[in-house]
PLY file of the C-alpha trace (Angstrom):
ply
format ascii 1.0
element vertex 466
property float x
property float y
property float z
element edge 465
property int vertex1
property int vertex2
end_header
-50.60 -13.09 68.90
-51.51 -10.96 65.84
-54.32 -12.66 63.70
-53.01 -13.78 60.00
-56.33 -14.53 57.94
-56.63 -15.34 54.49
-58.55 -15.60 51.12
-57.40 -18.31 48.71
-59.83 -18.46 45.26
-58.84 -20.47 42.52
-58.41 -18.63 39.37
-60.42 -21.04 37.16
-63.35 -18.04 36.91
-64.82 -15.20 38.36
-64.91 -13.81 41.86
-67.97 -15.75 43.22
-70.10 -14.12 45.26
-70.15 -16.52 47.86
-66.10 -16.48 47.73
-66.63 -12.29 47.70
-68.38 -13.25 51.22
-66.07 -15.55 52.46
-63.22 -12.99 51.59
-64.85 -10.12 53.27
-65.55 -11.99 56.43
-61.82 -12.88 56.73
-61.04 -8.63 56.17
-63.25 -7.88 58.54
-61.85 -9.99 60.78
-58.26 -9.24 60.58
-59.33 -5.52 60.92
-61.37 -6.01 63.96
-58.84 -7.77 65.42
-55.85 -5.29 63.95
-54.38 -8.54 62.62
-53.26 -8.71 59.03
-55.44 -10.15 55.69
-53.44 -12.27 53.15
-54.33 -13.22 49.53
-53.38 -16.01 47.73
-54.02 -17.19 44.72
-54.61 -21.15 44.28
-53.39 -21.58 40.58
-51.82 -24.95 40.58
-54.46 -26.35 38.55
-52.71 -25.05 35.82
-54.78 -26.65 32.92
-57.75 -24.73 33.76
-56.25 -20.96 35.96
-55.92 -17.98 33.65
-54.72 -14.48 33.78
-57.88 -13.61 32.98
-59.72 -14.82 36.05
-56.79 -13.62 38.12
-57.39 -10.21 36.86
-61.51 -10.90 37.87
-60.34 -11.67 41.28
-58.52 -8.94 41.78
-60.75 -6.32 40.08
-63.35 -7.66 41.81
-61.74 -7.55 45.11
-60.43 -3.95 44.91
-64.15 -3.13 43.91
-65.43 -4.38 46.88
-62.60 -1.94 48.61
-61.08 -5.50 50.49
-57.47 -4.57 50.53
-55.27 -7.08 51.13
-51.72 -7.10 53.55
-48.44 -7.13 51.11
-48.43 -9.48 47.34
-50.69 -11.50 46.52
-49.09 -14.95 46.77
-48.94 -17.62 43.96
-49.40 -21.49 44.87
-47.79 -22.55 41.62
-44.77 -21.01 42.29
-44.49 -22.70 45.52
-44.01 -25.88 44.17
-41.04 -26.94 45.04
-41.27 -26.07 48.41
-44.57 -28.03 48.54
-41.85 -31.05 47.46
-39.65 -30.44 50.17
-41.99 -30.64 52.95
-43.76 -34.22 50.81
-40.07 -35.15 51.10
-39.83 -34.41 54.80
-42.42 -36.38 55.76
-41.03 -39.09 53.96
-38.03 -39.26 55.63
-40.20 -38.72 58.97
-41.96 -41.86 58.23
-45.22 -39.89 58.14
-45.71 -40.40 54.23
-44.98 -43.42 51.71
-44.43 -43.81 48.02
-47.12 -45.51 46.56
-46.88 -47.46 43.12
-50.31 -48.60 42.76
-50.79 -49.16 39.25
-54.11 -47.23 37.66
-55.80 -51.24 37.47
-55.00 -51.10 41.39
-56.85 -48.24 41.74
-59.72 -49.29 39.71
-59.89 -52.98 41.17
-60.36 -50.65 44.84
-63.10 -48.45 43.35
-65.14 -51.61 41.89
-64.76 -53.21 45.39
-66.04 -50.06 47.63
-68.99 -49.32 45.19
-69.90 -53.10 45.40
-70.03 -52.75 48.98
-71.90 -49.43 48.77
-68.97 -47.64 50.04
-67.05 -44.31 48.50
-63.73 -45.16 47.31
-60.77 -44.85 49.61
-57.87 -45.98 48.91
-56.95 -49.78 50.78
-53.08 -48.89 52.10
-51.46 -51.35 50.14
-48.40 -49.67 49.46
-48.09 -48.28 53.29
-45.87 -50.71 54.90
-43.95 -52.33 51.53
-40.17 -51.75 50.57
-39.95 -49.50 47.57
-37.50 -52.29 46.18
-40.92 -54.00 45.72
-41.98 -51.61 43.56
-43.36 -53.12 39.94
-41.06 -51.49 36.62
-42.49 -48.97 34.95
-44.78 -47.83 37.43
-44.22 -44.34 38.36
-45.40 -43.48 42.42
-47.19 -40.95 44.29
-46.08 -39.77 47.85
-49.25 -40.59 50.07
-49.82 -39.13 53.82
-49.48 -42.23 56.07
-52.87 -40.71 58.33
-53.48 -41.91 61.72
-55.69 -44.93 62.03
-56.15 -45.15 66.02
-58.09 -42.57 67.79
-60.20 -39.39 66.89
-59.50 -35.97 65.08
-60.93 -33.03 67.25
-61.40 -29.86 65.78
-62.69 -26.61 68.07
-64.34 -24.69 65.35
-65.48 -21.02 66.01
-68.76 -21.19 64.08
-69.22 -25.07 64.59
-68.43 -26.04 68.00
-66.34 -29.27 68.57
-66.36 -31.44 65.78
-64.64 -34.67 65.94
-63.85 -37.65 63.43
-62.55 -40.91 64.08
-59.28 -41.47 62.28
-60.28 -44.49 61.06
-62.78 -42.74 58.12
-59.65 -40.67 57.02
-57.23 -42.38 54.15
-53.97 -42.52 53.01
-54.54 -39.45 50.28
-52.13 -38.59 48.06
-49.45 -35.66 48.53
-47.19 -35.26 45.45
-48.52 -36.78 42.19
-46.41 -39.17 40.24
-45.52 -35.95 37.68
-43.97 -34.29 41.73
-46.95 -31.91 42.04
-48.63 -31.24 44.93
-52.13 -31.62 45.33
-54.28 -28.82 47.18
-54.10 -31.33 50.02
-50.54 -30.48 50.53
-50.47 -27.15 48.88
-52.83 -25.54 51.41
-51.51 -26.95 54.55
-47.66 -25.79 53.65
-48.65 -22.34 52.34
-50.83 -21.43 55.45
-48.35 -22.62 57.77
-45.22 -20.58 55.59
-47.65 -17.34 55.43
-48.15 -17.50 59.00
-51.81 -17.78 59.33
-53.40 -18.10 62.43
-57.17 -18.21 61.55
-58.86 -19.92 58.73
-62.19 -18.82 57.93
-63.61 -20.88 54.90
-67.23 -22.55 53.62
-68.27 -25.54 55.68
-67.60 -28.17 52.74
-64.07 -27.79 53.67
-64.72 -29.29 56.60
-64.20 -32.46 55.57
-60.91 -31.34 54.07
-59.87 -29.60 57.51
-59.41 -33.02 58.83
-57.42 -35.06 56.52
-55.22 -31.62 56.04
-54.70 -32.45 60.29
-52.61 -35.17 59.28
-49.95 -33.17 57.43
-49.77 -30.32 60.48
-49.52 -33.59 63.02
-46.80 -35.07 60.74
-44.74 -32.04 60.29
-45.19 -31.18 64.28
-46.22 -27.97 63.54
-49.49 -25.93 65.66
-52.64 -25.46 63.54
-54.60 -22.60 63.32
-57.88 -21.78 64.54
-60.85 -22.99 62.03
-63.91 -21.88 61.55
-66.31 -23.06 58.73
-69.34 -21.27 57.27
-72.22 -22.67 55.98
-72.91 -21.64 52.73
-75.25 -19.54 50.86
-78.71 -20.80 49.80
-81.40 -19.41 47.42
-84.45 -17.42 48.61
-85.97 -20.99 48.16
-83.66 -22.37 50.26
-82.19 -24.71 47.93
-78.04 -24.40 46.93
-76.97 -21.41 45.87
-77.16 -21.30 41.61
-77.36 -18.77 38.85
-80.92 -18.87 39.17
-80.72 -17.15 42.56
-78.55 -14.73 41.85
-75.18 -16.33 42.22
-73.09 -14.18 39.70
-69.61 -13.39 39.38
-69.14 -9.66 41.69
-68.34 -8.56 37.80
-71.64 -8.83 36.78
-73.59 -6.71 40.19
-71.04 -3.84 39.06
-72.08 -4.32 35.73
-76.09 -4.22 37.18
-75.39 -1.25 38.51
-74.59 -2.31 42.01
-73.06 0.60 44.33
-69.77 -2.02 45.92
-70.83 -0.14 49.52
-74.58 -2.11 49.12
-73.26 -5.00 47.78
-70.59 -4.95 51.01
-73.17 -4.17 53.64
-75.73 -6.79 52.28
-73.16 -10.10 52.14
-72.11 -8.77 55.71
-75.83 -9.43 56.86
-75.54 -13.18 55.24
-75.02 -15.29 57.68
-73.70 -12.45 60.63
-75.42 -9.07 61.87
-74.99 -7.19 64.49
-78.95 -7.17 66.52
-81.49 -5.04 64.59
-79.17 -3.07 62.28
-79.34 -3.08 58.78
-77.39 -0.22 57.02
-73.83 0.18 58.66
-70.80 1.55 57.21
-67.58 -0.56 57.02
-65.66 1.33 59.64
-69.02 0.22 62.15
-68.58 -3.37 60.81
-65.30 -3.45 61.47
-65.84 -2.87 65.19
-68.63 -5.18 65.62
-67.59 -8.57 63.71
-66.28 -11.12 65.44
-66.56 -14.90 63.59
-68.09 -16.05 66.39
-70.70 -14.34 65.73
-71.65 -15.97 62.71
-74.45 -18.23 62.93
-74.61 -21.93 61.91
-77.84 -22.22 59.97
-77.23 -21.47 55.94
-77.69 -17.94 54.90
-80.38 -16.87 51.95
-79.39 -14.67 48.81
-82.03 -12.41 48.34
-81.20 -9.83 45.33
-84.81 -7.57 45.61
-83.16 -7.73 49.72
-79.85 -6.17 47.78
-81.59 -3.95 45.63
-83.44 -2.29 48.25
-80.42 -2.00 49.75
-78.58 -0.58 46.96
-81.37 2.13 46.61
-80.72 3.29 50.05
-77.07 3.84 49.14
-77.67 4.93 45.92
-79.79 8.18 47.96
-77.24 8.77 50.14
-74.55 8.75 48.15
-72.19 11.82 47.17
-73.46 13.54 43.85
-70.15 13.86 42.36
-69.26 10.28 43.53
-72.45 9.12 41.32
-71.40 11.26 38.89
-68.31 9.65 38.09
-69.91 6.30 37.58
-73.01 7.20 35.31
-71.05 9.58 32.79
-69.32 6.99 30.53
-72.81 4.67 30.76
-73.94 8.44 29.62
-71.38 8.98 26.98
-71.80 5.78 25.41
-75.30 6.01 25.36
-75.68 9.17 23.87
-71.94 9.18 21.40
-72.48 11.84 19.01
-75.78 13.29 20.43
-74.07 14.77 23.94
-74.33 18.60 24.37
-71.61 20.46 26.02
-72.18 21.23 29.46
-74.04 18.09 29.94
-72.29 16.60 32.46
-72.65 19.98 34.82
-76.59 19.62 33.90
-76.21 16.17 35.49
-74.33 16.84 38.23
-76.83 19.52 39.16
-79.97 17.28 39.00
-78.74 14.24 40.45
-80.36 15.45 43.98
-83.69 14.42 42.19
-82.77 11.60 39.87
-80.87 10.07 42.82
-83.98 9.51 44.67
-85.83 7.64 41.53
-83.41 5.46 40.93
-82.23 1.69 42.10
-79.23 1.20 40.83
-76.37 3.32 38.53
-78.03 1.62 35.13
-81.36 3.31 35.91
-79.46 6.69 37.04
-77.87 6.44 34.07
-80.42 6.22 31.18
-82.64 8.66 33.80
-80.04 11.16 33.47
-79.15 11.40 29.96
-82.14 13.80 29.15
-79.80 16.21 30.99
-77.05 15.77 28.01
-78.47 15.17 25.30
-78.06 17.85 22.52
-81.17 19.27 20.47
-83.40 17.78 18.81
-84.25 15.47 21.97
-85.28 12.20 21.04
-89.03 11.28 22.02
-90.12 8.04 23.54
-93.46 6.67 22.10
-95.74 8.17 25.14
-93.62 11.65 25.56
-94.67 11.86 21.73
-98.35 11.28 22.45
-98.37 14.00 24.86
-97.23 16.56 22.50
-100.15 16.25 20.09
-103.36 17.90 19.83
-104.50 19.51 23.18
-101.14 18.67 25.07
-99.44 20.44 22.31
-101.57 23.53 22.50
-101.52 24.16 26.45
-97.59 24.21 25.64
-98.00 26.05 22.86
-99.77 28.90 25.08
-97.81 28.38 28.38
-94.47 28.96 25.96
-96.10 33.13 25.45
-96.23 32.89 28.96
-92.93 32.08 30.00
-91.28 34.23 27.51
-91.60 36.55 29.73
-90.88 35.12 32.77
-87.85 36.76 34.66
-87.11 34.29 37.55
-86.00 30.95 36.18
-86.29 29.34 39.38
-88.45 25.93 40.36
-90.45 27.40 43.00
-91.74 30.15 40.66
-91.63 28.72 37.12
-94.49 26.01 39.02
-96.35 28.80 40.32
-96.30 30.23 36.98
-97.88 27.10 35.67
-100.18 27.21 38.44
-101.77 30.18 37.43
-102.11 29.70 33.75
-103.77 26.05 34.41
-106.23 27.58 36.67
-106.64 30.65 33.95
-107.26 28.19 31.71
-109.43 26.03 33.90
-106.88 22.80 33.68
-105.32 20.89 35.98
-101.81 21.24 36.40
-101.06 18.38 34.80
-102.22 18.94 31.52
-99.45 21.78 31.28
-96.71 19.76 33.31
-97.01 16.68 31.33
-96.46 18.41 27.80
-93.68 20.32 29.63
-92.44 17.43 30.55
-91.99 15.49 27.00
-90.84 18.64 25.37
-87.35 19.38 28.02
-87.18 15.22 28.94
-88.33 13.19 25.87
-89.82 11.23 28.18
-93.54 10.88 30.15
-91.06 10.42 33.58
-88.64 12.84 34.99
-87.82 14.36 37.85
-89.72 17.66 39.15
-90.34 19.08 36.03
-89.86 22.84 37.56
-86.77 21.91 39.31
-85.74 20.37 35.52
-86.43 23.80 33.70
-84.56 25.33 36.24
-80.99 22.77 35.78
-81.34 22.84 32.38
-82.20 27.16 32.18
-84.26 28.92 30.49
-82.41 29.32 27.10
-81.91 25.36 26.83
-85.58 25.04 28.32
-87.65 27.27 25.47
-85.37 26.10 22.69
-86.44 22.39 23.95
-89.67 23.45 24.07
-89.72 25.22 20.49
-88.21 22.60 19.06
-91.16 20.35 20.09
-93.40 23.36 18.71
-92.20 22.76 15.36
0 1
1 2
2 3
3 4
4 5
5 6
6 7
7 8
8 9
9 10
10 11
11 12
12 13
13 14
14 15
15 16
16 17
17 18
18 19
19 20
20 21
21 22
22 23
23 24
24 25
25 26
26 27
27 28
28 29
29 30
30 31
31 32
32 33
33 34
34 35
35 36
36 37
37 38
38 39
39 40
40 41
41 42
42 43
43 44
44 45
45 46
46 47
47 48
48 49
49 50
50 51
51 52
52 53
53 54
54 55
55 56
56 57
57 58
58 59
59 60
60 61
61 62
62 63
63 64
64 65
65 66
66 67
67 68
68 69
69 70
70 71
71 72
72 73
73 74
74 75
75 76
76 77
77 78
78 79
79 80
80 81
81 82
82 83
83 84
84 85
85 86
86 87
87 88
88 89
89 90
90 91
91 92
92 93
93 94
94 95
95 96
96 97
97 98
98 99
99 100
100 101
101 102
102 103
103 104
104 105
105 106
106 107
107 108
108 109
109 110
110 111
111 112
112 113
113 114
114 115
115 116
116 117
117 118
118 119
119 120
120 121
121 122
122 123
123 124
124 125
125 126
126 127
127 128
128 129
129 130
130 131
131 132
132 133
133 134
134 135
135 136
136 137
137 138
138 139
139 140
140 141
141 142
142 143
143 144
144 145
145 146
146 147
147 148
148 149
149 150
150 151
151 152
152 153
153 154
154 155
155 156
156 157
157 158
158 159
159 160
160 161
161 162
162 163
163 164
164 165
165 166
166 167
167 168
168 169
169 170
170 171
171 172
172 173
173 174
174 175
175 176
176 177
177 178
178 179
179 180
180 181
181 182
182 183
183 184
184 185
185 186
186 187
187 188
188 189
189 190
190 191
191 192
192 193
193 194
194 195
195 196
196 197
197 198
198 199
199 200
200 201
201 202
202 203
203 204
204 205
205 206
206 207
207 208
208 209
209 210
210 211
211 212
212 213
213 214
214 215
215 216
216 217
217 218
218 219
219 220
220 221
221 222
222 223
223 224
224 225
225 226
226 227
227 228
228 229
229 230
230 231
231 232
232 233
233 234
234 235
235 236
236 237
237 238
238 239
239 240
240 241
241 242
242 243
243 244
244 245
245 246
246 247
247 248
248 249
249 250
250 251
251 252
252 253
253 254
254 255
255 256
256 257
257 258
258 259
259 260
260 261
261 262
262 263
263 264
264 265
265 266
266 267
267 268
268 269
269 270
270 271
271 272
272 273
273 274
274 275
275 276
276 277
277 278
278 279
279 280
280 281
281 282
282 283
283 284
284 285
285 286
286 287
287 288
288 289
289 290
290 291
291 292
292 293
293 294
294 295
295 296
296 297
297 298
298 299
299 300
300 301
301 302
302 303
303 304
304 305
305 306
306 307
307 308
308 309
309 310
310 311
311 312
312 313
313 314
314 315
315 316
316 317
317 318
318 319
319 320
320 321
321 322
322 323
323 324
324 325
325 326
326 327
327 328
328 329
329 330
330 331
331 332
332 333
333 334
334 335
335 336
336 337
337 338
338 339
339 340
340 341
341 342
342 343
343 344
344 345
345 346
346 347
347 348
348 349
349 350
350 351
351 352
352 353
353 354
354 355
355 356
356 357
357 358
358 359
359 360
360 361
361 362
362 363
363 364
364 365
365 366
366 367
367 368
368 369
369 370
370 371
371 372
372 373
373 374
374 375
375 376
376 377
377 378
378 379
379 380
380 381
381 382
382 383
383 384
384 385
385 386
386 387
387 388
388 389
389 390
390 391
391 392
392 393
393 394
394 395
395 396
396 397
397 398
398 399
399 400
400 401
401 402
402 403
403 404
404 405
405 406
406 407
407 408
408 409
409 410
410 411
411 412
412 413
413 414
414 415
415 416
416 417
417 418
418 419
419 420
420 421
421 422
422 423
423 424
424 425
425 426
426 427
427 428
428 429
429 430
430 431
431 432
432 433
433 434
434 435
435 436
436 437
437 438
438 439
439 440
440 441
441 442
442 443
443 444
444 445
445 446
446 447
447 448
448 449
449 450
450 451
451 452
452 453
453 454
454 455
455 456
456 457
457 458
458 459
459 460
460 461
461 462
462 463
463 464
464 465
């Protein structure tokens, strides 16, 4: 049998990232398994899907580097064929048409809540002739669901699970306007795209059941479930905004490398012993849903930043590079030197290693771009006043002279006019510093005179002079 999983958001916002979780468990194990991953998109509710969250799915998705098998499939343009299997099962005996009038329903809701029940719906219509039905009255096609007996589900995460058929009603199929509810919707799309393993949140579990009742009616085999808890705070409450639970838009927009973000939702909930940092290919090998543990995951975003500081250090200079220029360009518009984004490229060994995320790369590396006059921050300006000014002013005769522009001996240079002048090094590298950065923090200040070269360096450096 080759696996079939699947990832079915609902276009009615962004790409969670709880559903990105849920969506890269369900790649990983299709690949692991060398079975197939589908997408589909669950836009019947058509009041409140957009393009625009479509796009945000897929974006998002394609970020993450989750490929999917073949098109993305549409549930709203399924519809009919939702119909014809609501119509089947009519026919079958396994579903009714219900004309419960909207007074019905509410007479059935005031009765369970007086009881301190939920409302379920009492059956009323399940064994009447349609030619009873009341005029005007336009009906719903409800499942006629097992009464006698238990629903057993073998879930891979949960274990058995079983329900006694007696707590599941007779929900509704087709509304009276002949669309299908997700009820319906889900069942006949998973069974038409062939999927064999369903790998969702744990408060579908609930829905896993009642959806037995359509795969039992239509005599067709089920597929294997499993159902993850889902993600919880740091505090261990629900999952919110407060905790970090943002769309997978907004960690790219942080400044979130997609390879960090991947490796740290793979550790939520699954993880393979003491390893922390593995590449996909390795997770691919290793996951197996049953592997995934009961208890409720925590979110933990200073867990993902340090993660996403590792990956920002290891990651390929020009890959880097690629992300931070346009933050650079648009930061700097008019003010960007040519040959700035060579500069960069040559000192992002040492901003790299500073930096947690692309944002902070970013404004780090500008310096590196900016055309003359440099603008000063408020404490690279302090520096370059009175005695800070005048140890630069002398080290600048020095290094007029100075015929190898390279780190190792522009700092020994330094060296020996501090001690000459009886100061410690950093009264000479701090001034330095402000005059080719604009800023009190850089990287190695040697290693920047040497990117940037010594005509860019001494005109930086006379330029703070003035």
């Amino acid at each position: 049998m080759t696996v079939v999983t699947r990832f079915a958001p609902s276009p009615t916002g962004f790409l969670h990232i709880g559903g990105a979780r849920t969506a890269l468990f369900n790649y990983l194990y299709a690949k692991h398994t060398g079975g197939k991953f589908m997408l589909r998109i669950e836009d019947t509710d058509r009041e409140r899907s957009t393009d625009e969250a479509v796009d945000a799915i897929l974006s998002g998705l394609k970020w993450l580097g989750i490929e999917w098998d073949g098109e993305a499939v549409s549930q709203f343009s399924r519809m009919d064929r939702h119909a014809e299997v609501a119509a089947e099962l009519l026919a079958k005996g396994k579903a009714y048409k219900c004309y419960s009038t909207p007074e019905d329903l509410t007479e059935m809701r005031e009765t369970a809540k007086a009881a301190g029940k939920p409302m379920r719906y009492d059956g009323r219509w399940r064994d009447k002739d349609a030619a009873d039905a009341p005029e005007g009255v336009d009906y719903v096609v409800r499942i006629k669901a097992n009464q006698d007996g238990t629903t057993i589900i073998q879930d891979m995460i949960q274990g058995e699970v079983t329900v006694s058929n007696s707590e599941i009603d007779d929900f509704v199929l087709l509304r009276s306007d002949g669309t299908p509810t997700y009820m319906l919707a889900v069942v006949v799309d998973d069974f038409d795209m062939g999927i064999t393993h369903v790998v969702r949140g744990d408060d579908h579990l609930t829905n896993t059941f009642r959806q037995m009742q359509i795969y039992q009616g239509m005599d067709w085999a089920t597929p294997t479930f499993a159902h993850m808890p889902l993600l919880h705070g740091s505090d261990g409450k629900k999952l919110s905004k407060r905790h970090g639970a943002l769309g997978v838009e907004a960690y790219r927009h942080m400044g979130f490398l997609p390879e960090a973000v991947c490796n740290y939702l793979m550790r939520l909930g699954w993880g393979h012993g003491d390893d922390e940092i593995f590449s996909r290919e390795q997770a691919i090998e290793w996951f197996d849903v049953v592997d995934v543990g009961k208890g409720a995951a925590r979110f933990d975003a200073d867990k993902l930043s340090h993660i996403n500081a590792h990956y920002m250090r290891e990651a390929d200079d020009a890959y880097l590079l690629d992300i931070v220029w346009p933050m650079i360009e648009k930061a700097l518009g008019d003010k960007r030197a040519d040959g700035g984004r060579a500069r960069v490229l040559a000192g992002m060994p040492g901003l790299k290693e500073r930096a947690k995320n692309t944002l902070e790369l970013a404004e780090n590396a500008a310096f590196y771009a900016h055309s003359r006059p440099l603008d000063m921050n408020e404490k690279a300006a302090k520096l370059l006043s009175g005695d800070g000014l005048e140890h630069l002013r002398n080290f600048r005769a020095i290094l007029s002279s100075a015929t190898d522009w390279t780190a190792d001996a522009l700092h020994d240079a330094a060296g020996a006019f501090a001690k000459a002048q009886e100061l410690k090094l950093g009264k000479v590298a701090q001034p330095l510093r402000a005059a080719l950065s604009g800023s009190n923090i850089s990287p190695g200040i040697f290693e920047v005179m040497e990117i940037l070269g010594r005509e860019e360096s001494l005109a930086r450096i006379d330029d703070s002079l003035k």
